[in-house]
C-alpha positions as a Markdown table, in Angstrom:
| # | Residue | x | y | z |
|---|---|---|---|---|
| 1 | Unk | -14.5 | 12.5 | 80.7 |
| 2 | Unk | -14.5 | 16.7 | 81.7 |
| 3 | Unk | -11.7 | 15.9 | 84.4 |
| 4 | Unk | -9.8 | 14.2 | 81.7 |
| 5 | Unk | -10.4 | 17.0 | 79.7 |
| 6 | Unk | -9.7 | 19.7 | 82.1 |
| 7 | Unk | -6.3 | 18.1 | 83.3 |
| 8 | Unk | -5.1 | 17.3 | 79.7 |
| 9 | Unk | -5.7 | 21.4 | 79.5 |
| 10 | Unk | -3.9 | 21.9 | 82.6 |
| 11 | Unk | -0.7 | 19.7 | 81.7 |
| 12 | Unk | -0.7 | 21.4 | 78.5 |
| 13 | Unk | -0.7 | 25.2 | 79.7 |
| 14 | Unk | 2.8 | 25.7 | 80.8 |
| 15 | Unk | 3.9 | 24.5 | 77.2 |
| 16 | Unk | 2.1 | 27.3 | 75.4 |
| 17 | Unk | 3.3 | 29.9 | 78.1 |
| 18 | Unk | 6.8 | 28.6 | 77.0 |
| 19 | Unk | 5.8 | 29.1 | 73.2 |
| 20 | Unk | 4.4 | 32.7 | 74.4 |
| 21 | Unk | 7.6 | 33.6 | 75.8 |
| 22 | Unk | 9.7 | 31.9 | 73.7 |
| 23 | Unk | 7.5 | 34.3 | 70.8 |
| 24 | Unk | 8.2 | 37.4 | 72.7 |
| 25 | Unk | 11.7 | 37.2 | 73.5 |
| 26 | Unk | 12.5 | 36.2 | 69.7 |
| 27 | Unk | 10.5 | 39.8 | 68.7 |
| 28 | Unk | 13.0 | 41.4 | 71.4 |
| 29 | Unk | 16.1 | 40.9 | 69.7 |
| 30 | Unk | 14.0 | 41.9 | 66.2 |
């Protein structure tokens, strides 16, 4: 149940890095 936990975290990390930078290059152009 933890590994499942800890790779459904994993998997999910480069999608909120992509949000993050997404987020930041948006407030650039601002």
């Amino acid at each position: 149940m933890i590994v499942f936990t800890i790779t459904t975290f994993i998997e999910s990390l480069p999608l909120l890095v992509l949000v993050c930078i997404y987020v930041k290059l948006e407030e650039m152009r601002l």
